[in-house]
gemmi code that builds the backbone of each chain (N, CA, C; Angstrom):
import gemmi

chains = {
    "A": [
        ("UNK", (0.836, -1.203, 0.000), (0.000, 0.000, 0.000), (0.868, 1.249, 0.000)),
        ("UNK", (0.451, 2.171, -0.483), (1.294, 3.499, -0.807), (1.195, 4.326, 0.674)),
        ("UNK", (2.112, 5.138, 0.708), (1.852, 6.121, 2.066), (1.449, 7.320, 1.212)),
        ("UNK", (0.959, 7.891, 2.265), (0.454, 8.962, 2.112), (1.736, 10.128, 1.344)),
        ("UNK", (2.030, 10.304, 0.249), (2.792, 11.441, -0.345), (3.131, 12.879, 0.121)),
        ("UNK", (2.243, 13.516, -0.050), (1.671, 14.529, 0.582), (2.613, 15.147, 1.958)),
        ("UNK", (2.261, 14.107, 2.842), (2.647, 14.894, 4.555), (3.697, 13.791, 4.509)),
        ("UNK", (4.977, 13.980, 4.270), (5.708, 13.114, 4.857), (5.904, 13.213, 5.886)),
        ("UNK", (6.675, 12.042, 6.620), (6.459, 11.754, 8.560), (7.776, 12.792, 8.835)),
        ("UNK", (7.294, 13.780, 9.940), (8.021, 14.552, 10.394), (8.849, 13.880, 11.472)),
        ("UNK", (10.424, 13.912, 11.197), (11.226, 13.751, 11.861), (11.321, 14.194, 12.992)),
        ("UNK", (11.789, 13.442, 14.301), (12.013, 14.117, 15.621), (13.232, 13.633, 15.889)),
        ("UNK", (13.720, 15.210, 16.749), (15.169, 14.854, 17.443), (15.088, 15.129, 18.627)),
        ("UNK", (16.111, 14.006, 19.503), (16.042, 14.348, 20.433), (16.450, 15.245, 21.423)),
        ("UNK", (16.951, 16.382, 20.722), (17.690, 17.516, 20.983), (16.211, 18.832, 20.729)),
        ("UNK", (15.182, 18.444, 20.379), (14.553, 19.861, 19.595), (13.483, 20.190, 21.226)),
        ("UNK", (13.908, 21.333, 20.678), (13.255, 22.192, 21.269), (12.553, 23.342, 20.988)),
        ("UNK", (11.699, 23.686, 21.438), (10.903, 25.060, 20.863), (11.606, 26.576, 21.531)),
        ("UNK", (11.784, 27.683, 20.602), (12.029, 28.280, 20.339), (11.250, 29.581, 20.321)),
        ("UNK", (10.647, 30.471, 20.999), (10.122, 31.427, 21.071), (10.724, 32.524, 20.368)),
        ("UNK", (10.045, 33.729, 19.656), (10.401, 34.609, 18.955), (11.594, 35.455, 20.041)),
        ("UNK", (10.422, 35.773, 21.454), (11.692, 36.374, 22.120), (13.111, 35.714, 22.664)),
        ("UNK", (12.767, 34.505, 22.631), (14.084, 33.884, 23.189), (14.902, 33.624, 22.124)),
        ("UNK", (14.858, 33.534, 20.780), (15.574, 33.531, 19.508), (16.293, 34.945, 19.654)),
        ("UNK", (15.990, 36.284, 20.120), (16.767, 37.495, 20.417), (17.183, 37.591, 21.650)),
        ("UNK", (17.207, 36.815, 22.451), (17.927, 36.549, 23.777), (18.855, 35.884, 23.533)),
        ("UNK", (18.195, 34.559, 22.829), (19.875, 34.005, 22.262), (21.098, 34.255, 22.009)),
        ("UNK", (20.320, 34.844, 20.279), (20.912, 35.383, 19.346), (21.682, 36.395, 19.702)),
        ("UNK", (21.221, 37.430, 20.798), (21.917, 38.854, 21.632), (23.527, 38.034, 22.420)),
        ("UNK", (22.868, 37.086, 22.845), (23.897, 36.659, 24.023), (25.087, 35.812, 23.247)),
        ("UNK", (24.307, 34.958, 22.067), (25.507, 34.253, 21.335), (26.916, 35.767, 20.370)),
        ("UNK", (25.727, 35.954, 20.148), (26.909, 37.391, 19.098), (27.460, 38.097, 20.293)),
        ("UNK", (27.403, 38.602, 21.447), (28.147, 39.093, 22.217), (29.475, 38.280, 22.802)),
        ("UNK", (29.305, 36.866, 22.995), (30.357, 35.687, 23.576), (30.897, 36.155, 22.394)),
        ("UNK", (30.415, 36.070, 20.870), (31.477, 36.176, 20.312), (32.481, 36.945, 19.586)),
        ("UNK", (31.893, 38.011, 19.936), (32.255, 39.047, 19.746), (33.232, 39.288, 20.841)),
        ("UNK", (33.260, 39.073, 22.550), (34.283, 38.985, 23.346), (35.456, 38.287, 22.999)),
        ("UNK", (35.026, 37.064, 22.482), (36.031, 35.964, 22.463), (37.174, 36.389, 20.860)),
        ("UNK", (36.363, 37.058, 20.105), (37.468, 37.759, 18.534), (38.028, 38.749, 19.618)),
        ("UNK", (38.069, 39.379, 20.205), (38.362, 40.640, 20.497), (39.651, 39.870, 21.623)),
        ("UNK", (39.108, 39.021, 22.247), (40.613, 38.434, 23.393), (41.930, 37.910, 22.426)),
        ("UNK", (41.293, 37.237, 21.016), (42.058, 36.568, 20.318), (43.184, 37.641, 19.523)),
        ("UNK", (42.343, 38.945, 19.026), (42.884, 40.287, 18.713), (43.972, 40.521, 19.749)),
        ("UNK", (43.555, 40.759, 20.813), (44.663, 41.041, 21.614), (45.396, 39.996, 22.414)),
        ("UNK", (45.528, 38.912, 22.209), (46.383, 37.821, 22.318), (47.368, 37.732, 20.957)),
        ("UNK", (46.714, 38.154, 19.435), (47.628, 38.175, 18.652), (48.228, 39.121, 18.529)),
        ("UNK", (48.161, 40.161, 18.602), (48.889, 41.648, 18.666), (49.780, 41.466, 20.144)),
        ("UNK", (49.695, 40.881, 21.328), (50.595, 40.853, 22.199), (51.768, 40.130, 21.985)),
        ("UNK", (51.114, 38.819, 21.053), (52.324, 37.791, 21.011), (53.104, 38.005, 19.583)),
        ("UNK", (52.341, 39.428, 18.980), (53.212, 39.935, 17.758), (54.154, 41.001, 18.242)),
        ("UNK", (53.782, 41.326, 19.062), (54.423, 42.398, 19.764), (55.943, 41.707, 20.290)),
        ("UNK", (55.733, 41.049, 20.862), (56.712, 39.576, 21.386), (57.280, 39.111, 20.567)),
        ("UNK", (57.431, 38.972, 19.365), (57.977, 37.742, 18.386), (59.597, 38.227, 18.453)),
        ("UNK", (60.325, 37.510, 18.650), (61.571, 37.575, 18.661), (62.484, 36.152, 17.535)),
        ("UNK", (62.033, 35.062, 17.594), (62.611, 34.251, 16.727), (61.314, 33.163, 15.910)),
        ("UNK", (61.796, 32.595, 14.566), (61.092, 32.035, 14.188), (60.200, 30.986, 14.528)),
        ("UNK", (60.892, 30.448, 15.761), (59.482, 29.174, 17.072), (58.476, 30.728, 17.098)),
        ("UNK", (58.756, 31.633, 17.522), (57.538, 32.733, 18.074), (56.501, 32.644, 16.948)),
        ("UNK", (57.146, 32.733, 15.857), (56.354, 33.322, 14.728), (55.211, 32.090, 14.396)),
        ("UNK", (55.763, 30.932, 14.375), (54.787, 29.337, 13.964), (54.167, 29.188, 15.238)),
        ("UNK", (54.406, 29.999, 16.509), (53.209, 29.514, 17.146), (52.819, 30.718, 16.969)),
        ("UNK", (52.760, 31.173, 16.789), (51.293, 32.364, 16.791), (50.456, 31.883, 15.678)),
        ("UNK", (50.962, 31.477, 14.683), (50.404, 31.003, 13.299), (49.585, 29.408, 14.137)),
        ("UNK", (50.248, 28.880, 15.082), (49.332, 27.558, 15.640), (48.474, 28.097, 16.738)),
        ("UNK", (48.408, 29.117, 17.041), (47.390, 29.872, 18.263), (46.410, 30.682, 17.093)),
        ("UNK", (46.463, 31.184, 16.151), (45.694, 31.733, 15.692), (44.935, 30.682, 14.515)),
        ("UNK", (45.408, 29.687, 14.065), (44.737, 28.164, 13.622), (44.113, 27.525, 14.428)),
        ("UNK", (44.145, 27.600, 15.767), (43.739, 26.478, 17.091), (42.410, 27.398, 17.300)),
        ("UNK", (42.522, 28.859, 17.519), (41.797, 29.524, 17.499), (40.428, 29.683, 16.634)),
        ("UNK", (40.864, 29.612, 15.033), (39.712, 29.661, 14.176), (39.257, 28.391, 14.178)),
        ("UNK", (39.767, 27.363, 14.365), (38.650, 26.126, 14.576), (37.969, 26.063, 15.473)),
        ("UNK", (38.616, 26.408, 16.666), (37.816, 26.518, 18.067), (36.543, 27.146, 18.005)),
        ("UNK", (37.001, 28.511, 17.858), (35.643, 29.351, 17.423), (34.837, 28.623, 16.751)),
        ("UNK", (35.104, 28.262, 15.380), (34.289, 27.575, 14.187), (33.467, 26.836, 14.983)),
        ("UNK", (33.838, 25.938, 15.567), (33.477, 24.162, 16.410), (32.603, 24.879, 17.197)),
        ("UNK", (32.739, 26.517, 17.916), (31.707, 26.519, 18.754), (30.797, 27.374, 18.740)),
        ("UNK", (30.883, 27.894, 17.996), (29.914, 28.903, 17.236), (29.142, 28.502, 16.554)),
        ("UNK", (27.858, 27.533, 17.276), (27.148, 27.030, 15.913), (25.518, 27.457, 16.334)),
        ("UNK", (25.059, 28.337, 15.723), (23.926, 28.537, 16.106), (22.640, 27.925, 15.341)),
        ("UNK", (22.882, 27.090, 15.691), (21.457, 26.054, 15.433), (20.863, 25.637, 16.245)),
        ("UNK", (19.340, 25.627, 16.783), (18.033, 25.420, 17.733), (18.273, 24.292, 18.394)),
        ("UNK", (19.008, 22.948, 17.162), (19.284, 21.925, 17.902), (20.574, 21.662, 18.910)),
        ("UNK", (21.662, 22.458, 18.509), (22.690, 23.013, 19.188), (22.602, 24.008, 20.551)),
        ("UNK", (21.303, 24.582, 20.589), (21.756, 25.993, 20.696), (22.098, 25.987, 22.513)),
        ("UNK", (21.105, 25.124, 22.977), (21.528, 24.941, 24.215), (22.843, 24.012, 24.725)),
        ("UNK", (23.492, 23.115, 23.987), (25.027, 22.799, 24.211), (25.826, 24.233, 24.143)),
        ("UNK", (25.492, 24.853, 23.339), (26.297, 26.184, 22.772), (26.463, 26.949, 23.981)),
        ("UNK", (25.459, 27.443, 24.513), (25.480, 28.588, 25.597), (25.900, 27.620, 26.509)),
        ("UNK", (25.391, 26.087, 27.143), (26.052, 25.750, 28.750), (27.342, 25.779, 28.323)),
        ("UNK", (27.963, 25.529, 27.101), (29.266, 25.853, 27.033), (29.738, 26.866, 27.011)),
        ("UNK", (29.712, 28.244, 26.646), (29.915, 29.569, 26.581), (30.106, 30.332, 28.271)),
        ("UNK", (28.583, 29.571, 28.937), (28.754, 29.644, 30.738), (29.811, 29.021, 31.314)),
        ("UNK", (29.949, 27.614, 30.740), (30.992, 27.036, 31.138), (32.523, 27.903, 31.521)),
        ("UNK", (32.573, 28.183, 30.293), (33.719, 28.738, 30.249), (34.053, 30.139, 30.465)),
        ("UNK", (32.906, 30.869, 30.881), (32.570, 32.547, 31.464), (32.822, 33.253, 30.326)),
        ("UNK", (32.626, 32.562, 29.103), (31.979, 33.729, 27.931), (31.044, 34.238, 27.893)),
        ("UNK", (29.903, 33.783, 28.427), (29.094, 34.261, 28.790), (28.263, 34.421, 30.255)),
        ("UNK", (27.748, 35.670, 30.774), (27.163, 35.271, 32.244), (25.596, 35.205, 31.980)),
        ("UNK", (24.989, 34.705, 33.082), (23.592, 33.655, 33.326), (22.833, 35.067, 33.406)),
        ("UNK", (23.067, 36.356, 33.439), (22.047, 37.320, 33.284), (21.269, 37.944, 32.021)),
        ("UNK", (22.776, 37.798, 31.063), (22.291, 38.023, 29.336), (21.499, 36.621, 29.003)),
        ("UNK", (21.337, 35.531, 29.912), (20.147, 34.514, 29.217), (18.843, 34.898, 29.706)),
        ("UNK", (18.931, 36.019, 30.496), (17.224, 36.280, 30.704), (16.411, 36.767, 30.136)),
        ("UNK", (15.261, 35.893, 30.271), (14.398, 36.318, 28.784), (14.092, 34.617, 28.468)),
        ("UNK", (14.995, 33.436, 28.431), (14.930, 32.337, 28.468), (13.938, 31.695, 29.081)),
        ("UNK", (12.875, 30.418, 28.650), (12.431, 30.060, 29.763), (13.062, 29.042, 30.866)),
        ("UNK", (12.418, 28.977, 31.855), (12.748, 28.545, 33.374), (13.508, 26.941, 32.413)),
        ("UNK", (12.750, 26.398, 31.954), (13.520, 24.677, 31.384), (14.387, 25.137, 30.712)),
        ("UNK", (14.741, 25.798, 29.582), (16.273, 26.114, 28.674), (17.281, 26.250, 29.792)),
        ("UNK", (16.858, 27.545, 30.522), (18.192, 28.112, 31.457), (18.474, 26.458, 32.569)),
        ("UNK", (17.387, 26.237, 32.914), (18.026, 24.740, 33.976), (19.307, 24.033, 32.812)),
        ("UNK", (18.697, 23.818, 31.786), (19.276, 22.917, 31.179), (20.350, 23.256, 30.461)),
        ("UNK", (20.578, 24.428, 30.596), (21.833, 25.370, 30.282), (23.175, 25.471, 31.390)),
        ("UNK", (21.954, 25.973, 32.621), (23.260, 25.741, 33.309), (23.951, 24.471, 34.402)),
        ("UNK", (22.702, 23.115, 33.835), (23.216, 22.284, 34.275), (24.530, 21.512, 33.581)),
        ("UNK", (24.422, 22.095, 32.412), (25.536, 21.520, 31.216), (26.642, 21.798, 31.740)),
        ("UNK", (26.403, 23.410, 32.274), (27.748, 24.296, 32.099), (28.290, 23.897, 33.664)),
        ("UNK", (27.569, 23.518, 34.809), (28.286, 23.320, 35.952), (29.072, 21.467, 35.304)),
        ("UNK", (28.597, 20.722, 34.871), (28.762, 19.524, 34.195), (30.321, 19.595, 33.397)),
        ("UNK", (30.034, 20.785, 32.721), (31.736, 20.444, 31.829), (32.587, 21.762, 33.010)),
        ("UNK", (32.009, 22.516, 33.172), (33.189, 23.210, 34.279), (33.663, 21.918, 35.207)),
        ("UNK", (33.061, 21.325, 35.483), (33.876, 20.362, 36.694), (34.170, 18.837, 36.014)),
        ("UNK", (33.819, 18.283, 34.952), (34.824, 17.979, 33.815), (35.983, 18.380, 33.368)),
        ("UNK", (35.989, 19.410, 33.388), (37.235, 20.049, 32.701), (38.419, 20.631, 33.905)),
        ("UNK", (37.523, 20.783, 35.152), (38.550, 21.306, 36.393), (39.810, 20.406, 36.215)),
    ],
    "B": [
        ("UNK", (73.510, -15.388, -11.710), (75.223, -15.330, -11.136), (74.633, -14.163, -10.273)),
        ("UNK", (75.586, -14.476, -8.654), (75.196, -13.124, -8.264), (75.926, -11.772, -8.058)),
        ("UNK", (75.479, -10.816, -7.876), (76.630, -9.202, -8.119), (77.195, -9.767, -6.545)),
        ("UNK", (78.278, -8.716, -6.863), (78.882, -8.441, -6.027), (78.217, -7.660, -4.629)),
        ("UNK", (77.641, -8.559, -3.769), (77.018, -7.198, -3.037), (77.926, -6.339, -2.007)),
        ("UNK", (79.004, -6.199, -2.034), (79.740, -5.429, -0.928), (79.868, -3.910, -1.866)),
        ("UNK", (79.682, -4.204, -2.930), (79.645, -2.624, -3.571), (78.581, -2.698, -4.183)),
        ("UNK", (77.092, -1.712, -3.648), (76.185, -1.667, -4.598), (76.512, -0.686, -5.409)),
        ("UNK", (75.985, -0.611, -6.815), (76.246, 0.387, -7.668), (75.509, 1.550, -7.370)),
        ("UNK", (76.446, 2.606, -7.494), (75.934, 4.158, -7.439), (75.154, 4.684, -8.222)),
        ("UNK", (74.111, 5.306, -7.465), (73.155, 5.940, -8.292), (73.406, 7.272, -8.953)),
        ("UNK", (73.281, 7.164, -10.598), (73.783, 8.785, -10.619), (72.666, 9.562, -10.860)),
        ("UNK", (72.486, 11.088, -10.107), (71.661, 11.651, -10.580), (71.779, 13.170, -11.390)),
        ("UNK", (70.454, 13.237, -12.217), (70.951, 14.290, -13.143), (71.664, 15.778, -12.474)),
        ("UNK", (71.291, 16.201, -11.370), (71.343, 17.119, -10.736), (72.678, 17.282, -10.105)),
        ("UNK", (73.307, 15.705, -10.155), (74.749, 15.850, -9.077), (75.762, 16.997, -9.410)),
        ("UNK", (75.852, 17.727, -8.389), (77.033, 18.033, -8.285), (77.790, 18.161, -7.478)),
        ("UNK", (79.183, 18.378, -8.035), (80.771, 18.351, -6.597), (80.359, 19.078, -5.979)),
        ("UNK", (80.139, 19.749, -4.654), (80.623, 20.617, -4.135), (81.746, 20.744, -2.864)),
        ("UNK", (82.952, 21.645, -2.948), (83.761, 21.544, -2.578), (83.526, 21.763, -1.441)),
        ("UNK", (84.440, 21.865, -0.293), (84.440, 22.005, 1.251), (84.258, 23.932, 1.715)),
        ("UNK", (85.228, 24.505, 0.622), (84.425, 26.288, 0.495), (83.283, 26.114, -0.076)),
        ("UNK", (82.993, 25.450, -1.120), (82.023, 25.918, -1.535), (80.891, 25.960, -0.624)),
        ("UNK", (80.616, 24.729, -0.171), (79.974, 24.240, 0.751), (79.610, 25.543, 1.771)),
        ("UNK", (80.924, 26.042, 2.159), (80.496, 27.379, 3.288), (79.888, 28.331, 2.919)),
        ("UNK", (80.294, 28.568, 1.802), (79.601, 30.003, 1.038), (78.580, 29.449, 0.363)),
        ("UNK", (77.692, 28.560, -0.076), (76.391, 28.183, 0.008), (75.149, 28.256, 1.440)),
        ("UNK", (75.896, 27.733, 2.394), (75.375, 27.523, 3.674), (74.950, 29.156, 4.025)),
        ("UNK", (76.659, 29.575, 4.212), (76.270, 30.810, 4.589), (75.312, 31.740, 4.024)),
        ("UNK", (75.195, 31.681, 2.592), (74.421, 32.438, 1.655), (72.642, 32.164, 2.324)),
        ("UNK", (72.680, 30.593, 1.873), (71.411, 30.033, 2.482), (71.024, 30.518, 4.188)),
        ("UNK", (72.030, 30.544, 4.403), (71.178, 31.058, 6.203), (70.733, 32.659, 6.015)),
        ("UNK", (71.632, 33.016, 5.824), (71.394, 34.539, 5.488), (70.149, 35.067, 5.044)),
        ("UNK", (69.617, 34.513, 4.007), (68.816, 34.855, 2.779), (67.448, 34.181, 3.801)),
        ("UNK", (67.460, 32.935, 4.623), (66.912, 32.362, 4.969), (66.531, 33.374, 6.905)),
        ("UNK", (67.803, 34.318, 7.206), (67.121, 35.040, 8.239), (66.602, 36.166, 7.671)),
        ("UNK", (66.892, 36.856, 6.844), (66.458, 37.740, 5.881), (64.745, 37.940, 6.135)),
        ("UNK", (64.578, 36.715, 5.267), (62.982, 36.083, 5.084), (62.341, 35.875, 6.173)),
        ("UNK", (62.619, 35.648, 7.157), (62.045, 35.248, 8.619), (61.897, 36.656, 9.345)),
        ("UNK", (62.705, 37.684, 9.084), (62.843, 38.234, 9.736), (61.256, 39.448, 8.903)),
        ("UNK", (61.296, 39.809, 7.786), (60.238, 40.233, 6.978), (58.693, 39.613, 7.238)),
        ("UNK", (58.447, 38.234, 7.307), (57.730, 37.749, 8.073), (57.171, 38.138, 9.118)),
        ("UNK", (58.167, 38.241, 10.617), (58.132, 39.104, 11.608), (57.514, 40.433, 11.741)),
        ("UNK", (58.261, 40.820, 10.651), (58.072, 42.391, 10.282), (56.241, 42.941, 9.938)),
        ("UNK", (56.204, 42.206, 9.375), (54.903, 41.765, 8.353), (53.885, 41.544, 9.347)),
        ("UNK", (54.085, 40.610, 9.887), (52.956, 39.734, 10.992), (52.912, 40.764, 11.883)),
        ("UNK", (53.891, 41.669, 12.257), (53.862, 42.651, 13.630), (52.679, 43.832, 13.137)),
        ("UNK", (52.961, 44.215, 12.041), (52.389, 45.037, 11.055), (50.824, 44.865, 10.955)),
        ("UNK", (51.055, 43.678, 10.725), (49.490, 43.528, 10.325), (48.580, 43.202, 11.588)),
        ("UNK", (48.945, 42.795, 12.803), (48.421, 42.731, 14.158), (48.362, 43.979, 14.480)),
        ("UNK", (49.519, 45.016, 14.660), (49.363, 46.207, 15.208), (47.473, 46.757, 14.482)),
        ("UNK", (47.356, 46.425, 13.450), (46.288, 47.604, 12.876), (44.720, 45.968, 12.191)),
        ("UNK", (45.296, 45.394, 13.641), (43.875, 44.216, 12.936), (42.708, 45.239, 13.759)),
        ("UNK", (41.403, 45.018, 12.855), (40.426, 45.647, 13.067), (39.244, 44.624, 13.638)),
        ("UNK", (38.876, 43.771, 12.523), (37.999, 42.634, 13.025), (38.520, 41.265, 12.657)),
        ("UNK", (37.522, 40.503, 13.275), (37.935, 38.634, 12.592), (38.375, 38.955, 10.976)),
        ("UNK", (37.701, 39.186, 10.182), (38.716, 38.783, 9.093), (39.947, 39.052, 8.705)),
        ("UNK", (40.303, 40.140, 9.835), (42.413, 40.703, 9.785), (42.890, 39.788, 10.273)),
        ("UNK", (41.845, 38.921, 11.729), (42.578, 38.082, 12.111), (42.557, 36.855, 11.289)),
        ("UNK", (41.959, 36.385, 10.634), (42.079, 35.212, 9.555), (42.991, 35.582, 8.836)),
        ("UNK", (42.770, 36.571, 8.137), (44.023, 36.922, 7.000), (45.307, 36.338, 7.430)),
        ("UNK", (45.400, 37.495, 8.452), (46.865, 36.842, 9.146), (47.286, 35.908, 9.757)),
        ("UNK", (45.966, 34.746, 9.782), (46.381, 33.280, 10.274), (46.853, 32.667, 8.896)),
        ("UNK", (46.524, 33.352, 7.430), (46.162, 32.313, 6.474), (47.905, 33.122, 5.772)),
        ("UNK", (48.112, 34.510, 6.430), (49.181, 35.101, 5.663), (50.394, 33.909, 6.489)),
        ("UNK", (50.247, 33.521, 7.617), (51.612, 33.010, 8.276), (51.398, 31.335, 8.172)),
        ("UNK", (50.385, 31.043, 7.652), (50.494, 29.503, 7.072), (51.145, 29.447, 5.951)),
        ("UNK", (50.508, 30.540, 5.128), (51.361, 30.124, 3.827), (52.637, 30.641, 3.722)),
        ("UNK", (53.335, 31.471, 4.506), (54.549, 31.677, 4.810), (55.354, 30.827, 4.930)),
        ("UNK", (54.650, 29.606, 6.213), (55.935, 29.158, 6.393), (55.836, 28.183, 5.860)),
        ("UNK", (54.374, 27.518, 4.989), (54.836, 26.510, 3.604), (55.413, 27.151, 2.687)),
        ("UNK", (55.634, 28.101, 2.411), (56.832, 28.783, 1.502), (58.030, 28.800, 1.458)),
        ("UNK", (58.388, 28.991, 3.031), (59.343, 28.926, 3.534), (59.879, 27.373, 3.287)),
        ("UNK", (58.915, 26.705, 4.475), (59.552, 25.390, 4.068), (59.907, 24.581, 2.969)),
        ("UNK", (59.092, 24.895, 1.996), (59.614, 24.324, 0.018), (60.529, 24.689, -0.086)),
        ("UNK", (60.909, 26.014, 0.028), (62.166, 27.113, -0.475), (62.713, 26.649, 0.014)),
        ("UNK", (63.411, 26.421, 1.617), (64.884, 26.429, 1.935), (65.125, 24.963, 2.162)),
        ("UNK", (65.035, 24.197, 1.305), (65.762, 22.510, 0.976), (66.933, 23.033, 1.045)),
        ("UNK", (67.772, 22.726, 1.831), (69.521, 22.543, 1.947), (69.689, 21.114, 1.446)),
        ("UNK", (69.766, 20.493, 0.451), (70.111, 19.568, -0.187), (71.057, 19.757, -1.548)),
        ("UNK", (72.440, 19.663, -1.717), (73.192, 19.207, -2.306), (72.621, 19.547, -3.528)),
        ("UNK", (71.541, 18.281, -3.923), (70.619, 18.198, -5.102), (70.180, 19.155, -5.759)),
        ("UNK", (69.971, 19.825, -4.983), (68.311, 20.887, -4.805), (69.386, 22.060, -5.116)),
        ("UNK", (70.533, 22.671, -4.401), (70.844, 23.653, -4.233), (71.030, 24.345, -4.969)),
        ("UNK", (71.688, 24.236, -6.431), (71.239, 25.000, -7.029), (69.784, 25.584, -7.668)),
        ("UNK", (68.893, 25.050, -7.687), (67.550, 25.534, -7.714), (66.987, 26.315, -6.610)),
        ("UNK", (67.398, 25.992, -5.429), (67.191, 26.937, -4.254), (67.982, 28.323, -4.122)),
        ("UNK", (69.711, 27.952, -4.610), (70.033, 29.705, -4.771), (69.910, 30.381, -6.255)),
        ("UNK", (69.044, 29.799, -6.836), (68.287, 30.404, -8.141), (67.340, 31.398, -7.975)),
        ("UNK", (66.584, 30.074, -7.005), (65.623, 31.108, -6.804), (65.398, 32.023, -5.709)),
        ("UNK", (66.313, 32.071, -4.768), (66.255, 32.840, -3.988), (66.771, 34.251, -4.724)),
        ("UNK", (67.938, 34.478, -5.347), (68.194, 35.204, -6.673), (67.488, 35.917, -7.365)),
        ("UNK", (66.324, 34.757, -7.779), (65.711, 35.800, -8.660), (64.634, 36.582, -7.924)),
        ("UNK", (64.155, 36.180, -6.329), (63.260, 36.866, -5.522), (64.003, 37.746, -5.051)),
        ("UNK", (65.254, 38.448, -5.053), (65.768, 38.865, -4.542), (66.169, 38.989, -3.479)),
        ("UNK", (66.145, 37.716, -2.947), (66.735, 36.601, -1.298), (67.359, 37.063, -1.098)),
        ("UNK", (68.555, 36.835, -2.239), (70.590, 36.896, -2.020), (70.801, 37.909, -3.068)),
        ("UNK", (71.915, 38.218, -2.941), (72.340, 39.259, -3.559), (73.927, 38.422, -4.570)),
        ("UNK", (74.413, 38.612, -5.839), (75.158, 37.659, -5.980), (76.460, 37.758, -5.421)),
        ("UNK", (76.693, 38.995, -4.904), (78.108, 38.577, -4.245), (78.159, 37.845, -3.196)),
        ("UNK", (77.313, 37.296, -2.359), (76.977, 36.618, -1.702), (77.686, 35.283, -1.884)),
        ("UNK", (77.630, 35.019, -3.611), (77.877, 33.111, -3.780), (79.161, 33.706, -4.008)),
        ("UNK", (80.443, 34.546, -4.072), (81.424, 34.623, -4.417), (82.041, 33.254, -4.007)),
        ("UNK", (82.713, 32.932, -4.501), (83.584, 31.822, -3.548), (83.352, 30.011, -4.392)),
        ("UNK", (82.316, 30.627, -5.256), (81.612, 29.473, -5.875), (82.138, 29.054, -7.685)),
        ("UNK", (82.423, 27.546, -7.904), (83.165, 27.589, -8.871), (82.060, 28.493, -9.882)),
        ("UNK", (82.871, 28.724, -11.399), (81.894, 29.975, -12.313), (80.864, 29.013, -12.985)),
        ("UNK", (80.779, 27.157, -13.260), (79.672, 26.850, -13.798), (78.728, 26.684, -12.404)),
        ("UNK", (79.327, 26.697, -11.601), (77.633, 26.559, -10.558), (76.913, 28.307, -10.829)),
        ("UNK", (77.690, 28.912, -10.849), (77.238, 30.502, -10.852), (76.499, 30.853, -11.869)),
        ("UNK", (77.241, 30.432, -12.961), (76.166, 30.106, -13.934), (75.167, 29.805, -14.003)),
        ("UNK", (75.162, 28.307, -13.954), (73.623, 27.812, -13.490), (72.530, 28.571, -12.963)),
        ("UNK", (73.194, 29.102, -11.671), (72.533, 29.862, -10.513), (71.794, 30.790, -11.365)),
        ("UNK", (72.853, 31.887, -11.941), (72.083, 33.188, -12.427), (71.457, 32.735, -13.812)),
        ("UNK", (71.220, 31.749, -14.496), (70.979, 31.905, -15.992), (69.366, 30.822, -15.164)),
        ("UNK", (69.360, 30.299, -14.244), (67.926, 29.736, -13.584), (67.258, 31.165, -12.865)),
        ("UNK", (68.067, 31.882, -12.401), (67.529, 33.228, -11.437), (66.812, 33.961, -12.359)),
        ("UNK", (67.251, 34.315, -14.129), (66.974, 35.073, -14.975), (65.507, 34.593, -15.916)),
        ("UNK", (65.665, 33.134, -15.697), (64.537, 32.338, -16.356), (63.181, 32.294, -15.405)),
        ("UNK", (63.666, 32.724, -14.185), (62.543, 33.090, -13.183), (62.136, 34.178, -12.934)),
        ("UNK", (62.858, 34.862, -13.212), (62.623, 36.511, -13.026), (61.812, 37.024, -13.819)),
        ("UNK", (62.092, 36.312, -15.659), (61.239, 36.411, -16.734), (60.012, 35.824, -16.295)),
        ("UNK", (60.530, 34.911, -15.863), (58.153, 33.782, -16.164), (57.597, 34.444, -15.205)),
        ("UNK", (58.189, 35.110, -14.023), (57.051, 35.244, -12.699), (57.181, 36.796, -13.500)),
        ("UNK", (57.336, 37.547, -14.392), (57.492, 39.140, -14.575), (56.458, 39.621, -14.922)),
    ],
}
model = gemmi.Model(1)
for chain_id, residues in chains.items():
    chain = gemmi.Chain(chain_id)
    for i, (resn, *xyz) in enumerate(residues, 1):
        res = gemmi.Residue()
        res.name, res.seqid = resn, gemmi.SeqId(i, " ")
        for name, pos in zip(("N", "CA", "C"), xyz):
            atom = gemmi.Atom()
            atom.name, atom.element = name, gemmi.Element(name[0])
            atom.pos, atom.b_iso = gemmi.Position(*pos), 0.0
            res.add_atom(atom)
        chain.add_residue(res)
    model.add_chain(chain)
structure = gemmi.Structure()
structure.add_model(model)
structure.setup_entities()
């Protein structure tokens, strides 16, 4: 027998979550600010350690700090709905971001945000 | 029947050449030179372009300007016997070395050197 054409079966993940208009600009506010901090530390981590360069080891690691860097970023900068809450408990995690620019969030995202982020902070201690 | 194996036969290659025990120095030396030269412009360069980075893409640039640097670097300065004259060719015709630099060097390696430096100078012109 044929299936139905029409409505194919909507996929579920187990990551999805709903998404409110205002919390998509709470997000979105709080993700572009982490990263906007985090270019700006990397700016002045590369201009310090250019400032510094004295022999050619100086010069290939700055070139491996500023490569380690754009993947890092890349890897964590991913703003997708299904991501989005790994994204920020990680961002808390690591005090790129603080738990006041998520307000606006509801009460279940932020639990589950900053249960991540106490989770890999003391992982990673 | 079997060869002789206590002497395998020598491989000749098109590229061989003598080089003498001066020569040898005044290659080296030429090659380091030309080779801090370049490192040091690099430096110069990378300091340059950090002092006046504005946003992420100065800082990419200049992750992507000091990768390909020092794969440049690294092709270019083969210290190999083999290689060497193609390496102070072309350092020559980039204006690496300067030719009094190879003084000291018999006149067909010099040759070589500058009549490969001139054939590069033309194609990249």
């Amino acid at each position: 027998m044929n299936g139905d054409l029409r409505t194919p079966p909507q996929r579920s993940y187990a990551n999805e979550v709903a998404w409110s208009k205002r919390e998509k600009t709470v997000a979105r506010t709080a993700f572009e600010a982490a990263l906007d901090r985090e270019l700006r530390d990397v700016m002045r981590q590369a201009k310090d350690r250019a400032d510094s360069l004295q022999q050619s080891s100086d010069l290939w690691e700055l070139e491996r700090y500023l490569s380690e860097s754009r993947r890092e970023i890349d890897r964590k900068y991913d703003y997708r709905y299904s991501q989005l809450i790994h994204v920020l408990g990680t961002l808390l995690s690591q005090g790129r971001l603080q738990e006041a620019e998520l307000q606006g969030l509801a009460e279940d995202k932020l639990q589950r945000i900053r249960s991540l982020a106490e989770w890999l902070a003391k992982s990673t201690a």
